[in-house]
C-alpha positions as CSV (number, residue, x, y, z in Angstrom):
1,X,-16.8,-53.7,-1.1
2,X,-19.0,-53.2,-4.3
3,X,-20.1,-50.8,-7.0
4,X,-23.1,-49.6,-8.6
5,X,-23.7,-51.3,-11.3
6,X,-25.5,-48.4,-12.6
7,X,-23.0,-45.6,-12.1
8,X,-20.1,-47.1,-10.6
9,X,-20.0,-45.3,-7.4
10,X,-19.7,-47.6,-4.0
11,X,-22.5,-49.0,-2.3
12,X,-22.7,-48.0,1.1
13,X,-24.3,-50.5,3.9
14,X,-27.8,-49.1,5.2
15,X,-29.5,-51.4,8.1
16,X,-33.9,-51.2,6.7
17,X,-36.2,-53.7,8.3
18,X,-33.3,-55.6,10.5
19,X,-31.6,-56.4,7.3
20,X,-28.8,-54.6,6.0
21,X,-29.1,-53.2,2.0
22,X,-26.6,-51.9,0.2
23,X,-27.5,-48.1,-1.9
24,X,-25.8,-46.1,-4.1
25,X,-26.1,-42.6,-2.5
26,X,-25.4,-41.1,-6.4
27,X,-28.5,-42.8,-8.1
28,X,-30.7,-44.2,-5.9
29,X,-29.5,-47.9,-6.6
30,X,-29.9,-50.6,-3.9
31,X,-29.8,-54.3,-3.6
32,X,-29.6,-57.1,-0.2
33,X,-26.4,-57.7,1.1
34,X,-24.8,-61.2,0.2
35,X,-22.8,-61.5,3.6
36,X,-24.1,-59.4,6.5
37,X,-20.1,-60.8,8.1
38,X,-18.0,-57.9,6.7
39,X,-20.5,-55.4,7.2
40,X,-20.5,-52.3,9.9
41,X,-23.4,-50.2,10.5
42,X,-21.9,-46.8,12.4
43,X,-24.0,-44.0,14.3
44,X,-22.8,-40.7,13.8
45,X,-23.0,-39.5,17.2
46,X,-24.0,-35.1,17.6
47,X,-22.4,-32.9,19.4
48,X,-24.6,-32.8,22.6
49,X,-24.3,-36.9,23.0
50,X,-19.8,-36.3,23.1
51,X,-18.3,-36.0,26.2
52,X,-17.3,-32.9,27.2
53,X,-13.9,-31.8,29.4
54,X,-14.1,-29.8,32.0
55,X,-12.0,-27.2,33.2
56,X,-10.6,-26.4,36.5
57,X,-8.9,-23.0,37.4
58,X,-7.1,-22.1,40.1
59,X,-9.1,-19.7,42.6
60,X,-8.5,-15.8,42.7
61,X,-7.0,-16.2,46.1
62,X,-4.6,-18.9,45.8
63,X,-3.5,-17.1,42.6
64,X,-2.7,-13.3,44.2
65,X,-0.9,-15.6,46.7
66,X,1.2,-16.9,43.7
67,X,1.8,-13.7,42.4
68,X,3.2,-12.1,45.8
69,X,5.3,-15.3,45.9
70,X,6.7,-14.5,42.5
71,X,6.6,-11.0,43.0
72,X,8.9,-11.8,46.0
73,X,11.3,-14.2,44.4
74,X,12.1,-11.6,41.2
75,X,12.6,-8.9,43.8
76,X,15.0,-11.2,45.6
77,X,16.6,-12.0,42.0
78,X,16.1,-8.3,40.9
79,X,19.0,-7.7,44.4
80,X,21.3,-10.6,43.4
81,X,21.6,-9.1,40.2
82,X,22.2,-5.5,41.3
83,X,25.0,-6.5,44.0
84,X,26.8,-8.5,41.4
85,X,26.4,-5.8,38.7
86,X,27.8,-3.1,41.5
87,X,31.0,-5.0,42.2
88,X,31.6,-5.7,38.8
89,X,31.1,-1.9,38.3
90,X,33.5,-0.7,41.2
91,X,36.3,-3.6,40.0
92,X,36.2,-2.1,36.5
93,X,36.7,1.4,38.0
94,X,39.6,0.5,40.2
95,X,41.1,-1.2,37.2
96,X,40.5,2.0,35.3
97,X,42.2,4.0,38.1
98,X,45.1,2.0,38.0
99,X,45.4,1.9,34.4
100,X,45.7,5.7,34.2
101,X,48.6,5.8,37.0
């Protein structure tokens, strides 16, 4: 890594002419590289280059068959819940009754 000696800001690697130079971006400054070894010229890469991800949904029929299938298991749940509820109601209400006699 090295610094202007101008301003003191880092000299960033920039590949000219198949050789690689190092420039201050802050004033202009640039000078050959001493060792190309320790140096990395990166490519940004834009947006239309990235891979993209695609995105698979389930089709409308298979998913108003899953609905009917949950539809059918919280009705089922919905009647579970309702007979349990009714014989804890009628065993309160004969405990009631026989609290009373």
């Amino acid at each position: 890594m090295e610094f202007c000696p101008k301003c003191g800001k880092l000299l960033i690697p920039s590949k000219k002419d198949d050789k690689i130079t190092l420039i201050c971006r802050s004033c202009g400054y640039g000078k050959p590289a001493s060792e190309v070894k320790g140096y990395k010229i990166v490519q940004p890469v834009d947006e239309t280059k990235r891979r993209k991800t695609l995105v698979v949904e389930e089709s409308q029929i298979r998913g108003k068959k899953r609905k009917e299938e949950e539809h059918e298991l919280i009705a089922d749940n919905y009647e579970v819940y309702s007979e349990s509820m009714g014989e804890d109601m009628e065993e309160e209400e004969s405990s009631e009754e026989s609290d009373f006699e």
